[in-house]
N, C-alpha and C positions, 0 to 999 in steps of 0.2 A: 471354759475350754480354751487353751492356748491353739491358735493356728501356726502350725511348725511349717509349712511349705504347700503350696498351689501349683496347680497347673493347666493350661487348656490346650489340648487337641482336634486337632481338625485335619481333614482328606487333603490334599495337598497333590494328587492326581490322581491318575488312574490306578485300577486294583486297589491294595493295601496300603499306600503310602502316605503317611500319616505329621503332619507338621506338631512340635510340642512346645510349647509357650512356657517358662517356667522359672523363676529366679529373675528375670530377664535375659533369659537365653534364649536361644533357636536352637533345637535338636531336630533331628530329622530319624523316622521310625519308618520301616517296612516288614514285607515278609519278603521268604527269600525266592527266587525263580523257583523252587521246586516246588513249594508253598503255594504259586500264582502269584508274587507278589514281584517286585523288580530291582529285588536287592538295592534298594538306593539310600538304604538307614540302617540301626542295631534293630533286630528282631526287639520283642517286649522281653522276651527273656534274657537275651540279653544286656538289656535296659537295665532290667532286675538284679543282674548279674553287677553289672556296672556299678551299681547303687550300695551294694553290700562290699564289693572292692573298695572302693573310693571311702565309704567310710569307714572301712577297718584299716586302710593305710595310713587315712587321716585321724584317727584315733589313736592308733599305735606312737605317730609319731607324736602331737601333743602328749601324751604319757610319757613317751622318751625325755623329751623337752624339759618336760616336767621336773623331770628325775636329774637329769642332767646328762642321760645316756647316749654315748654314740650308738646308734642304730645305723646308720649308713644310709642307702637307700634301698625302701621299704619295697617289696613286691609280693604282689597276692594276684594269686592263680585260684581259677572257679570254673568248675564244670558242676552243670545242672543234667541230671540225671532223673528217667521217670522207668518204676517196675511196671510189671505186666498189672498189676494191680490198680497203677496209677498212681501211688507213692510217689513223692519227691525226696532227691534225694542232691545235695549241695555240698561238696567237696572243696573244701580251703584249704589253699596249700601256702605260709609264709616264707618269703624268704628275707635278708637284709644284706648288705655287701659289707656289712662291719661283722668284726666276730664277738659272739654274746656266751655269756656263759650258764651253765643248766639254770640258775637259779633266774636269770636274765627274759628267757626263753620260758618258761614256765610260768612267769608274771604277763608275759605278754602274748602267752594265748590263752590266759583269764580273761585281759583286759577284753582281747579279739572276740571271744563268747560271749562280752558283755557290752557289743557297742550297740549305738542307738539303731541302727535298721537291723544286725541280728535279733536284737531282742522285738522288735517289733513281728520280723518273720517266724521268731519262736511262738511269741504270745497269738500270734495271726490276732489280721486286725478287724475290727467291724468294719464293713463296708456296705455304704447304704445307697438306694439308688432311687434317685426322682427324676420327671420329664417337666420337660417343656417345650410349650410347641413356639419355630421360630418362622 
């Protein structure tokens, strides 16, 4: 098994506010005042949100690259969405500031359906959970 990416979090104050170790970054996670939490980071969700942005922009554009495509500059919009049922539901909206043409635009919300954290959120992943006492 390849490891693609780590991370460690940890309480960072009071309520919900949550420090994230990861790449070598510092992120900073909470919930929001309505929530009890003190608004002082991105909710998880939209962490999650962030993470499917980021790599479908960054996908998109190496494929451009690739191709030798002006794409311009990439932008993607995400609303996460929950029914009464409790279904999710994830909303991508692309835009680019270059003009493409249908065939252009149709290759690259293939690729968008196929990048490494949609397909991960498609497949849903195992997640397994062990303790340890510190």
């Amino acid at each position: 098994m390849k490891r693609i990416a780590s991370a460690v979090v940890t309480p960072t104050g009071p309520n919900y506010s949550q420090s994230i170790a990861t790449g070598g970054f510092a992120l900073l996670s909470d919930e929001s005042a309505a929530a009890g939490g003190r608004n002082a980071g991105a909710a998880p969700y939209n962490l999650l949100l962030a993470s499917l942005g980021s790599c479908t922009a960054i996908t998109l554009k190496m494929y451009a690259d690739r191709k030798g495509w002006d794409i311009g500059k990439v932008r993607v919009e995400l609303t996460l969405d929950k029914d009464a049922e409790g279904n999710t539901f994830i909303a991508r909206a692309l835009s680019f500031d270059a003009s493409l043409d249908a065939q252009q635009w149709e290759k690259l919300i293939e690729i968008a359906d196929k990048t490494p954290v949609t397909r991960t959120l498609l497949s849903g992943a195992r997640i397994t959970t062990t303790y340890s006492e510190t």
